[in-house]
C-alpha positions in Angstrom: 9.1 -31.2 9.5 7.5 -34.6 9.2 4.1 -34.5 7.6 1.5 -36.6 8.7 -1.3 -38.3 7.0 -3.5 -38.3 10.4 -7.1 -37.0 11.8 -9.1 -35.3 14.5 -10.0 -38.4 15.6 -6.4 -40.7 15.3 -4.9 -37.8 17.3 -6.9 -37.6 20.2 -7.1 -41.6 20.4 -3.4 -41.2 20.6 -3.1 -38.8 23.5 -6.3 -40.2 25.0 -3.7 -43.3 26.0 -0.3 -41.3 26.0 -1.5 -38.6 29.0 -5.3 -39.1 29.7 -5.7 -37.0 32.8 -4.1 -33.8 30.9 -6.2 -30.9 30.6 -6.9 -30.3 27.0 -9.7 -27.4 26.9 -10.8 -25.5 29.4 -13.3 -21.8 29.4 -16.0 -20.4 32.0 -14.8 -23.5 34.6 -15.7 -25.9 32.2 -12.4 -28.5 31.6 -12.2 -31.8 29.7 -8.8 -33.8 29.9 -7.8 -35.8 26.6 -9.4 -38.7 27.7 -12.8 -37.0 28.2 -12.2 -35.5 25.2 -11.9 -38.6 23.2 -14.3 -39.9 24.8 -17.4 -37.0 24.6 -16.3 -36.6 21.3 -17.0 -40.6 20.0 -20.4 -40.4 21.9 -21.6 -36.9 20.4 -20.7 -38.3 17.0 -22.6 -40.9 17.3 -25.6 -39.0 18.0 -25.0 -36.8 15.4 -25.2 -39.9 13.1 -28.1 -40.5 14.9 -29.7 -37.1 14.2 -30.0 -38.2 10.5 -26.4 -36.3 9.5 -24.6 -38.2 7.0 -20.9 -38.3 5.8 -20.3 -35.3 3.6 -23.4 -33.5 5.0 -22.6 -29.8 5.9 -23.4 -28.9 9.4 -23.0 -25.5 10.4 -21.2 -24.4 14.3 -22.0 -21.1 15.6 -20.9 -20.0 18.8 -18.7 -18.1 21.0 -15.1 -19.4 21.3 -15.6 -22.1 24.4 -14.7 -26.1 25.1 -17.9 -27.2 23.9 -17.4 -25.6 20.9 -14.3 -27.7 19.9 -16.2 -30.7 21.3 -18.9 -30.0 18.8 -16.6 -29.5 16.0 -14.4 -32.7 16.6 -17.7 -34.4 17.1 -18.8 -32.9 13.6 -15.9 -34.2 11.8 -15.7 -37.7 13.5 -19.1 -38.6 12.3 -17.6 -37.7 8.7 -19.2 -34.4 8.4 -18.5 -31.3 7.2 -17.8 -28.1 9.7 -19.5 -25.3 8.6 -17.7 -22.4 11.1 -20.1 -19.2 10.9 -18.7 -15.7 12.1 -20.5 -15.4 15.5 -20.9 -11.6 15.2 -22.6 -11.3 12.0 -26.7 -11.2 11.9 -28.8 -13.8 11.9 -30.2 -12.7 8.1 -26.1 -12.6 6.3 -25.5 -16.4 8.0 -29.1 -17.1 6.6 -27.3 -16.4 3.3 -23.5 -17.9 4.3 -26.0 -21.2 5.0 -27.6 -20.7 1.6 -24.3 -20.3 0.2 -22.5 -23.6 1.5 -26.2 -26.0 1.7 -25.8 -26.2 5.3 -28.9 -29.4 6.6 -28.0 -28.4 10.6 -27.2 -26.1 12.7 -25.3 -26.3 16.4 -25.1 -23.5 18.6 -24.0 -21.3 21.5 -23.9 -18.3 22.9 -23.2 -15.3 20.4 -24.0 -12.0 19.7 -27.2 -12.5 18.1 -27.9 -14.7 20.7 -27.1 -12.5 23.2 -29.9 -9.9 22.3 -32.6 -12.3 21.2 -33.2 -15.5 22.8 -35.5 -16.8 19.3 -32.3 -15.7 17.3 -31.0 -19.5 16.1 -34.7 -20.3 15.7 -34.9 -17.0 13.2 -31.8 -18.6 11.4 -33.0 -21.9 11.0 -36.5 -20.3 9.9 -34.5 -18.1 7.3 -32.8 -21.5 6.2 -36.0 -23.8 6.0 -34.6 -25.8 8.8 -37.0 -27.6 11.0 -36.6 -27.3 15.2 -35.2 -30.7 14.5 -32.3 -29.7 12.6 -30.9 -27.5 15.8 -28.5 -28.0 18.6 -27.6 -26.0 21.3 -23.8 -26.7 22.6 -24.1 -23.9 25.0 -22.7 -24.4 29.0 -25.9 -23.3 30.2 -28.2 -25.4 28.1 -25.7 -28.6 27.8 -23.0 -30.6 29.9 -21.2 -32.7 27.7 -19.5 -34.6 30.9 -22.9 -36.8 31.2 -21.5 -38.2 28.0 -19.3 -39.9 30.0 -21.7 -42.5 31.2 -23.0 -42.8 28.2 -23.6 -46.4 26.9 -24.6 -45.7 22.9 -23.2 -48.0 20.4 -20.1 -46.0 19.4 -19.4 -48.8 16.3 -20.5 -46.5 13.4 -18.2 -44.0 14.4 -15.3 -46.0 14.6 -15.8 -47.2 11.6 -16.0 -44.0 10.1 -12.7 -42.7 11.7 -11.3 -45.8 10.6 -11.6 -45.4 6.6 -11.6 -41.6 7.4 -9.7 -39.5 4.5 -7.7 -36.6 6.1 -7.5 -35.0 2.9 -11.4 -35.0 2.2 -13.6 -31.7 2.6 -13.8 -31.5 6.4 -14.0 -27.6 7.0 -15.2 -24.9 5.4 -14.0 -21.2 6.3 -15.4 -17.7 5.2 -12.9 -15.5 3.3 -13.4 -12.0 5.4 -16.6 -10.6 4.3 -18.3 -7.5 5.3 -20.5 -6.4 2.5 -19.6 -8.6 -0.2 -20.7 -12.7 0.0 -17.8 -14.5 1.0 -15.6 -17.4 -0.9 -16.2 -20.6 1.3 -12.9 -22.1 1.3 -13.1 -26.2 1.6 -10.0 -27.1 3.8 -9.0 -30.6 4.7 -7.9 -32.2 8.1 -4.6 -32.6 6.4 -3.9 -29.1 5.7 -4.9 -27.8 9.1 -2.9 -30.6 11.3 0.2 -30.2 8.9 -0.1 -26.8 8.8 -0.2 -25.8 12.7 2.6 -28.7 13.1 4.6 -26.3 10.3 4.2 -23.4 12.2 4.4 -25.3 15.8 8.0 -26.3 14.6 9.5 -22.3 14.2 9.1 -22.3 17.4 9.0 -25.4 19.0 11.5 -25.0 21.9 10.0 -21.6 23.3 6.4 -23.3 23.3 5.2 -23.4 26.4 2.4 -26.3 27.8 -0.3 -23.8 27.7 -1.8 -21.1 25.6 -4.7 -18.5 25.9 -6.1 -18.6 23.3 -8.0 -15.1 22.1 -8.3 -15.6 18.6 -11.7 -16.8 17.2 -12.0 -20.6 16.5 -14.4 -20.3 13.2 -11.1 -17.8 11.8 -8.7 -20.1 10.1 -5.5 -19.0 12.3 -7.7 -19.6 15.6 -8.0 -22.8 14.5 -4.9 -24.0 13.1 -3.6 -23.0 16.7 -5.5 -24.9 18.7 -5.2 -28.1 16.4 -1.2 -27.1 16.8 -1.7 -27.1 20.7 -4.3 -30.6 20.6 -1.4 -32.0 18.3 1.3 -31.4 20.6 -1.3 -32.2 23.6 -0.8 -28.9 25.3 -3.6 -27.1 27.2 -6.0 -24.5 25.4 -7.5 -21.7 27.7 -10.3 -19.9 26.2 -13.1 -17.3 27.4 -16.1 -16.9 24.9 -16.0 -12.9 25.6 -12.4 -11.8 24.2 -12.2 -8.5 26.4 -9.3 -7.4 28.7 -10.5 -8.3 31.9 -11.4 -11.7 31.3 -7.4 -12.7 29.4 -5.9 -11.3 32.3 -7.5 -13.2 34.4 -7.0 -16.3 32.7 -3.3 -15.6 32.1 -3.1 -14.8 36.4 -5.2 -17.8 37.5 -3.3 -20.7 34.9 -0.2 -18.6 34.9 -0.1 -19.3 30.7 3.3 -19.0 28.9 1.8 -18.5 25.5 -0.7 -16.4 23.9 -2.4 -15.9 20.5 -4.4 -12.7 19.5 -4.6 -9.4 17.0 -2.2 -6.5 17.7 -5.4 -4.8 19.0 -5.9 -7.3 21.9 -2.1 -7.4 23.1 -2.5 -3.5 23.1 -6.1 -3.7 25.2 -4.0 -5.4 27.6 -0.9 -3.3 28.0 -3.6 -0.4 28.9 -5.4 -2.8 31.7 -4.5 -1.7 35.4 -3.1 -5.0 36.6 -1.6 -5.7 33.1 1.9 -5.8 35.1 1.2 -8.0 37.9 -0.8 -10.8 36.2 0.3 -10.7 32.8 4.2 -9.7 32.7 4.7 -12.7 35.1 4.1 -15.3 33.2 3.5 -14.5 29.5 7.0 -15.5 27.2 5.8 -16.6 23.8 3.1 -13.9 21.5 1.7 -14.8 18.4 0.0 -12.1 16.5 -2.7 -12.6 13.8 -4.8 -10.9 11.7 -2.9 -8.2 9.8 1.0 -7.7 9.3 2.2 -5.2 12.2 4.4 -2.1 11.7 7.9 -2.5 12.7 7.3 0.6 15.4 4.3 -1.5 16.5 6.1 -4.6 17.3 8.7 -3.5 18.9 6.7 -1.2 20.8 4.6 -4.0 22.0 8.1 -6.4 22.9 9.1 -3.4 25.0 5.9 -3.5 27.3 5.9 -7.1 27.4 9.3 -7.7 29.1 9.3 -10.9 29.4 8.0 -12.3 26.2 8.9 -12.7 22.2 6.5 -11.3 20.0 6.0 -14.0 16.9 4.9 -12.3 13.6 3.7 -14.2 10.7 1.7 -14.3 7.5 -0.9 -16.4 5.8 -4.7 -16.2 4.3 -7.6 -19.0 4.9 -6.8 -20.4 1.8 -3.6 -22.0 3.3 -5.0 -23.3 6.2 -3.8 -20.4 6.8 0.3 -20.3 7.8 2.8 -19.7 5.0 5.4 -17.9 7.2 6.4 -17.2 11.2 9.0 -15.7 12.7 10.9 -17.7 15.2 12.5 -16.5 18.8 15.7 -17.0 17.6 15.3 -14.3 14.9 16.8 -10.8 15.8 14.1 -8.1 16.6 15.1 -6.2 13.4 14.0 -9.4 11.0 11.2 -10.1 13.2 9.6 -6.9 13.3 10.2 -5.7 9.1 9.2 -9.3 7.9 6.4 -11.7 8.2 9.2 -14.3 9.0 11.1 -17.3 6.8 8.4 -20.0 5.1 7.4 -22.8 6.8 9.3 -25.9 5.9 8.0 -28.4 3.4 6.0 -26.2 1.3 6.8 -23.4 -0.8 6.6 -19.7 -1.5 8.0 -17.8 -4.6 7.3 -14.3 -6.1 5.5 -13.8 -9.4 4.5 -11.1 -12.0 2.6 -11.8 -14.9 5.0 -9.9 -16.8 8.2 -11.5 -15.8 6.8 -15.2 -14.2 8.8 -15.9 -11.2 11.1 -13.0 -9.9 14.7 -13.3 -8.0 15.4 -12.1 -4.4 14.4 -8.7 -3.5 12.5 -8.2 -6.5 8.7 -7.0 -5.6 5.8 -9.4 -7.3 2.7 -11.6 -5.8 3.2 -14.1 -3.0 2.3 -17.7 -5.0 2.7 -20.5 -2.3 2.3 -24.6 -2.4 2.0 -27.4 -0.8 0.8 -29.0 1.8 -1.2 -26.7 3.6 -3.7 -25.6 0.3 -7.3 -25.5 0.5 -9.2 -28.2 -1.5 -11.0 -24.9 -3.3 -14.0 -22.8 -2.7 -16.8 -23.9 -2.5 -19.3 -24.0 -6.0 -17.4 -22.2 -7.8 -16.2 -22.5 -11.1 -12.6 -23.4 -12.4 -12.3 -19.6 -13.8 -12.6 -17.8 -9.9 -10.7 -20.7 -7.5 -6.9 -19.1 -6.8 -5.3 -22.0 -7.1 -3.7 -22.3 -10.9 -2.8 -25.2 -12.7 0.4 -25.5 -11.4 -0.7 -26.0 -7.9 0.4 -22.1 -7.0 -2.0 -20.2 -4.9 -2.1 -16.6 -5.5 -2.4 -14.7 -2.7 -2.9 -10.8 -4.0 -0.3 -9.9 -1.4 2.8 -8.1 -2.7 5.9 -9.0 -1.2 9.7 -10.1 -1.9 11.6 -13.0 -0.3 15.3 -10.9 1.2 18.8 -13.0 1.2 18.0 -14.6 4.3 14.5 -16.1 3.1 12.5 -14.0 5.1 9.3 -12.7 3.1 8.6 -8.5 3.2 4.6 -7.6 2.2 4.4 -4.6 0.8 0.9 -4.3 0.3 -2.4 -5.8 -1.5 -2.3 -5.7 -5.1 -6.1 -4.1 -5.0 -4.6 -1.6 -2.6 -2.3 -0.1 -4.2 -3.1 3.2 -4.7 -2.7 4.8 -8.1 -1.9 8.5 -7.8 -1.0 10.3 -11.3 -0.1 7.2 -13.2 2.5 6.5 -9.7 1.9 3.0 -7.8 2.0 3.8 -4.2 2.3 1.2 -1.8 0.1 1.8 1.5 2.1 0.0 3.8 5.2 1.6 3.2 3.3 5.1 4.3 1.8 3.3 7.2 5.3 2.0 8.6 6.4 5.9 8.5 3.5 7.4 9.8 3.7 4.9 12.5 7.4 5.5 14.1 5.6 8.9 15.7 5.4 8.5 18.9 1.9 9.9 19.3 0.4 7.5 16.4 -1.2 4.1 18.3 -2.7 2.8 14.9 -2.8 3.4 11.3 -4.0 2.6 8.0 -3.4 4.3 4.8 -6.0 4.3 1.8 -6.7 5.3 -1.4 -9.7 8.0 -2.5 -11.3 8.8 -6.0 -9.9 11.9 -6.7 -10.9 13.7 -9.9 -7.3 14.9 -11.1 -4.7 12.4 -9.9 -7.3 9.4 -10.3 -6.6 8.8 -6.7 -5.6 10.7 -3.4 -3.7 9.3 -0.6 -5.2 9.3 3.0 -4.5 8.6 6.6 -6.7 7.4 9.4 -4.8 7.2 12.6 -5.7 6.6 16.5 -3.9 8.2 18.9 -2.4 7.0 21.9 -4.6 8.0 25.4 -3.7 11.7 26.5 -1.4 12.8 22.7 -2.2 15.2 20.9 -1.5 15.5 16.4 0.2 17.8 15.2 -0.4 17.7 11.3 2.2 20.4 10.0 4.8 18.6 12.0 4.0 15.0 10.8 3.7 16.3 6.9 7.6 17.8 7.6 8.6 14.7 9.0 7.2 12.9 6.6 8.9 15.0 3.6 12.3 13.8 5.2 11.4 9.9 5.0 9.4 9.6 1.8 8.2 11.2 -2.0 6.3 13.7 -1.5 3.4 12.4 -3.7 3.5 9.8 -1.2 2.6 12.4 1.5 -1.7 11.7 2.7 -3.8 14.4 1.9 -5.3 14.1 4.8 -4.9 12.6 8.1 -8.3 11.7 9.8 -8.4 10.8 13.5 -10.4 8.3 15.5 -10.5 7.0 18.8 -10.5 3.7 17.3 -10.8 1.9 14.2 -13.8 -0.6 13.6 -13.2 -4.3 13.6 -14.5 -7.7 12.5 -15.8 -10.5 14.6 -12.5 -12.3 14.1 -10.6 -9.2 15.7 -9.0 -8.1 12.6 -9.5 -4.7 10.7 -12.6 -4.2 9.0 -10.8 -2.5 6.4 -14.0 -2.1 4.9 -15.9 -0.5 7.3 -12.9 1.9 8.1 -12.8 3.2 4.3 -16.6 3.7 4.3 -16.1 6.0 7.4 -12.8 7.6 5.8 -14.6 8.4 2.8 -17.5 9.6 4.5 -15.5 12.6 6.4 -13.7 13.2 3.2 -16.8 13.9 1.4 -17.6 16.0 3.9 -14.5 18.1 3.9 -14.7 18.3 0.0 -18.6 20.1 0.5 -17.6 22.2 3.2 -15.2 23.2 1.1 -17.7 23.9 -2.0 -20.0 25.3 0.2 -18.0 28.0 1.0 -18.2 29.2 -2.4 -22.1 28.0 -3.1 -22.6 24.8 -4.1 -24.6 24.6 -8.0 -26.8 21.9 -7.8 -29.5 22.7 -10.9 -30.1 24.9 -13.5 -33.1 24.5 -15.6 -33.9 27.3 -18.3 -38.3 28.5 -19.9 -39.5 30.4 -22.1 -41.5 33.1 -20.9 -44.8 31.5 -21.0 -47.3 31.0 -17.7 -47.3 27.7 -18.4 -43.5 27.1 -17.3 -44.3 27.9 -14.0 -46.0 24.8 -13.0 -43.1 22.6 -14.1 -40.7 25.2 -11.9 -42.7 25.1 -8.9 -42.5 21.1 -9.1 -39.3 20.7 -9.7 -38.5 23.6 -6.6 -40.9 21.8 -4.7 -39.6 18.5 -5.1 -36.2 19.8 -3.8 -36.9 21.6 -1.0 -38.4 19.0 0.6 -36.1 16.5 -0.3 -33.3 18.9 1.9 -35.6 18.7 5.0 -37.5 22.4 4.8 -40.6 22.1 6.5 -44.3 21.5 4.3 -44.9 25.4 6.0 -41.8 26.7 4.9 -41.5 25.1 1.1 -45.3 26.6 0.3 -43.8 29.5 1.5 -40.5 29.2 -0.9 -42.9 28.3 -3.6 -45.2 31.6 -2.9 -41.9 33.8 -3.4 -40.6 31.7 -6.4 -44.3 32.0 -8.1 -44.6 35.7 -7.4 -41.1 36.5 -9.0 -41.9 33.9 -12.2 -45.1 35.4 -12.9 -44.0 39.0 -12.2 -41.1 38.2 -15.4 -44.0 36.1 -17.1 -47.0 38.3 -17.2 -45.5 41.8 -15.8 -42.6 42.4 -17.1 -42.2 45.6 -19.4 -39.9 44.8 -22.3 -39.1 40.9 -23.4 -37.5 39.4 -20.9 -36.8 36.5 -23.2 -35.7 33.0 -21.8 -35.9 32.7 -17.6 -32.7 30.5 -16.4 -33.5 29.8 -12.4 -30.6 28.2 -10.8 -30.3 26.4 -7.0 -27.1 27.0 -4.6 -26.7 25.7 -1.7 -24.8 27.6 1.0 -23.7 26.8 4.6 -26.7 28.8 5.8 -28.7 29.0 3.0 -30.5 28.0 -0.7 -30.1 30.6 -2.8 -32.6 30.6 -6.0 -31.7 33.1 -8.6 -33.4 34.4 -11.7 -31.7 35.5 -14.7 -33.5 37.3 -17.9 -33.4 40.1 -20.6 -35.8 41.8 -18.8 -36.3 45.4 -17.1 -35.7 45.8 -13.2 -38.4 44.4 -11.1 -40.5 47.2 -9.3 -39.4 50.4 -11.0 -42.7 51.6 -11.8 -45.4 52.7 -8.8 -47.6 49.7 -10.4 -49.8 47.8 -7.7 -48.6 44.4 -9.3 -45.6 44.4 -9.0 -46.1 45.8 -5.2 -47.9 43.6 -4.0 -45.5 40.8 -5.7 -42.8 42.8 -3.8 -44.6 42.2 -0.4 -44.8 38.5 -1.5 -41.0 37.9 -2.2 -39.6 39.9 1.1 -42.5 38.5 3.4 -40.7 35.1 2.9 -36.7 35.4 1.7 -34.3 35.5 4.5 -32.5 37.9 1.9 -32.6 39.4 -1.5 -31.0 41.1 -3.8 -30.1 41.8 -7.2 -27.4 42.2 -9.5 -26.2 43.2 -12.8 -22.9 42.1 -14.8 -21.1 44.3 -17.4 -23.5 43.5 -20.1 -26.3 45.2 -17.6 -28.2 41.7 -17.4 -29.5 41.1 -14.3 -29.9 38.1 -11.8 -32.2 38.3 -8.8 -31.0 35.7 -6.0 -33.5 34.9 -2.9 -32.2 33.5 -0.1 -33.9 30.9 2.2 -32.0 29.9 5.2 -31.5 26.7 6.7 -34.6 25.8 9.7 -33.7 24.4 13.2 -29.9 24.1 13.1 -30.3 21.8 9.6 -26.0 21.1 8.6 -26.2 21.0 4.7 -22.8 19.4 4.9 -23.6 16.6 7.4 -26.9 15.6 5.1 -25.2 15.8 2.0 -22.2 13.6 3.0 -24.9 10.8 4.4 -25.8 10.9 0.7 
């Protein structure tokens, strides 16, 4: 490949004059050709300058994918700014902290989830930010038509002289790392890295690319974006829709008949399910490229199958590389394509590295290191000690992988994902890739769980394909056949579909909180069979220990939802049997241990002393605590080990359908 010290702004110039009246964006009916483009995009950087945005000032872009949003961000970076691109399904108080984070002075917006539900929502995030009304832009079709630009007169000069002198190399971008709970890294990337990098890519498959692409993949994700500069590069028309559901890519795909597409696995799937998937997207569709997460060999070739027509195009990357390090090309066979994230682009490089050993040879498992070209220019205020990139210019990834004799690079897994079971490594992705080849299995994604004897267990959450049914037994004796058996999930949990970030990939995050979840709850079902200890707290037998009881009951039962009438009456009973040991027992009963249980249909409180029987003498105290203690337990009863001491357990049982199991787990 030839690498090219160029811009935004030299590029469109170029194909401004080379094919003017060529569509180069086009969503919701609104198109701009490249001469518009270059146009729009001189005279909306000039106002920018105007708006009291500097070179190097950080503006932040928030929107739906849509033209107006690339015309905002090429606007952005002309006028020498730097593009802040927010996630455009996260809430309005997280990108009050992502502007924090990266000292964002503006803020241009569109249409957007939060948006969507609350019209004041970018005035919220500018209040948040301690952004005046001033400070704001809205790009949005509705609110703005960037074609009046055309006839726009401004002095253009300053802008020109700032594409002029422009750096490609400078801080022009700045991407999130995929964040759900956790602050993001903000990864700085360059014009350079981007342009080369989608030109990198473009090339492995530069004879099947067709003129035009939809485009579903968000724009403010690095591989969104490297794409469309790829397709802008090689002046080619984008297609984009700012909702990414079925309906709306097939009709783009029918209507401009578009050769090539971009999305997650999840999207290509949403459209093999749609009604008319075969007579307005088999047609024309010849050229996939999948993003987001590495996909199963079963997966891919599954997907190539439905798709008749078309080459599926895997590949790998992460922001930090701008973000393509390897793609598959059409001329691969399906086998290399579908078991590897393709060869490495050209012009850069990729080895495989333990800290151990250094660099490893071919076939030999370490992390994936990569330079060159296509690096980030680092995150974002932070120091030396937590960038990725080490002194030697390598970029570690955290992806396990090998490079195979033919240069093609195998992933094998996260190094934080590995799963350590016994002392063993496991590797989730080899699990998944099994699990997977079942027929019934749609998706799946294998995880580690604290486990307190093995350290860790292994489990599976799966979604099925419409109308199958799971058969665990079966899939645990198939499984035995392909892999060790420590290897085998202890569980397999299904849903109807796993949750997902705004950029369309796996929230990986999200999906272990839920995983976790259900595997709590299995774990106290499965204790509350038995009864389920929960306190033990042991008095002397003084009337003064019954007040701290009481509390301490008290406290407890309310905290596990029993009505304010029902704990005074567990409190009555468990004061009536305390002071019956206390002040009317016969012979010492020594120290009172009480104990809690929790049951499936009940708490059991149980009283254990040195003491005689309760009511065995015809004594009006300890009748009338009798009446007391059955007027409120659901059950009682008493019994005596081999030692002949005795423990007295009172049952209360569970009010208005109340699942022990479901409140504990949301614990």
């Amino acid at each position: 490949m030839t690498i090219e010290e160029t811009t935004y702004a030299e590029i469109l110039a170029k194909k401004a004059k080379e094919c003017p009246d060529r569509v180069a964006f086009c969503s919701e009916g609104q198109c701009y050709t490249y001469a518009e483009l270059d146009k729009i995009t001189d005279v909306f950087a000039a106002k920018i300058i105007g708006f009291g945005i500097k070179k190097n000032d950080h503006v932040a872009l928030w929107g739906y994918n849509c033209a107006n949003w690339f015309v905002t961000y090429l606007s952005i970076i002309k006028a020498g700014a730097v593009a802040v691109l927010l996630n455009y399904s996260l809430p309005v108080k997280d990108l009050a902290d992502l502007m924090e984070l990266t000292d964002a002075k503006f803020i241009f917006y569109g249409n957007n989830r939060e948006t969507s539900k609350d019209v004041d929502a970018a005035v919220k995030l500018a209040e948040l930010s301690k952004l005046s009304k001033d400070k704001m832009f809205n790009f949005s079709g509705e609110a703005f038509d960037f074609k009046t630009y055309l006839n726009d007169s401004i002095d253009t000069s300053a802008v020109k002289a700032i594409t002029e002198s422009d750096n490609p190399r400078r801080d022009a971008i700045i991407i999130f790392t995929t964040g759900t709970t956790a602050l993001p890294k903000a990864v700085l990337l360059s014009q350079y890295g981007v342009i080369n990098d989608g030109i990198g890519y473009g090339d492995k498959y530069k004879d099947a690319r067709g003129e035009s692409i939809c485009n579903t993949l968000p724009m403010f994700h690095s591989f969104g974006l490297m794409v469309v500069t790829l397709y802008l590069h090689d002046a080619k028309t984008v297609y984009l829709h700012e909702l990414i559901k079925p309906e709306e890519i097939v009709k783009i795909v029918d209507k401009y008949h578009t050769p090539d597409m971009s999305g997650v696995g999840a999207v290509y799937t949403a459209l093999v399910e749609h009604p008319d998937f075969d007579i307005k997207v088999i047609p024309s569709v010849r050229i996939c490229l999948i993003g987001g997460s590495v996909s199963t060999p079963a997966f891919l070739m599954r997907l190539e199958e439905k798709f008749t027509h078309a080459t599926f195009l895997n590949g790998y990357g992460q922001t930090e590389a701008s973000p393509a390090l390897s793609m598959s090309s059409p001329t691969d066979p399906i086998e290399k394509r579908a078991t590897s994230v393709g060869s490495l682009l050209e012009g850069g490089e990729i080895k495989i590295w333990t800290k151990e050993k250094g660099f490893m040879s071919t076939g030999e498992v370490g992390e994936v290191v990569a330079r060159g070209y296509f690096l980030m220019n680092g995150y974002y205020k932070l120091p030396k000690e937590k960038q990725s990139i080490d002194d030697e210019g390598w970029l570690h990834t955290g992806d396990l992988g090998y490079v195979d004799e033919d240069n093609f690079l195998h992933l094998t897994g996260r190094i934080k994902d590995i799963i350590i079971k016994s002392g063993e490594n496991i590797s989730p992705v080899e699990i998944e890739q099994k699990i997977i080849e079942n027929e019934c299995i749609k998706e799946v994604k294998v995880m580690g769980a604290p486990h307190p004897v093995t350290s860790e267990s292994v489990e599976a959450c799966i979604v099925l394909y419409d109308g199958k049914t799971f058969d665990e037994e079966a899939m645990i004796a198939e499984l035995k056949t392909k892999i060790s058996k420590f290897k085998i999930p202890s569980h397999f949990f299904i849903f109807d579909s796993f949750p997902l970030l705004g950029n369309g990939k796996l929230d990986q995050r999200g999906l272990k909180e839920l995983m976790l979840k259900r595997l709590k709850k299995l774990r106290l079902e499965h204790k509350i069979e038995k009864g389920f200890h929960v306190n033990t707290t042991t008095v002397d037998n003084d009337e003064l220990a019954v007040t701290p009881v009481l509390g301490l009951i008290g406290t407890f039962a309310k905290e596990i939802k029993f009505s304010e009438k029902r704990t005074d009456q567990i409190l009555e009973a468990v004061k009536a049997m305390l002071e019956e040991r206390i002040l009317n027992a016969y012979t010492d009963v020594g120290q009172i241990t009480i104990q809690i249980h929790l049951f499936k249909e009940c708490m059991r409180i149980q009283f254990r002393d040195q003491g005689d029987k309760y009511f065995v003498e015809d004594d009006e105290n300890a009748k009338n605590t009798a009446k007391t203690i059955l007027k409120y337990v659901s059950n009682y009863k008493t019994e005596k080990d081999s030692k002949g001491v005795s423990t007295y357990s009172m049952d209360f049982n569970w009010e208005n359908g109340f699942n022990i199991v479901d409140f504990l787990a949301d614990k």
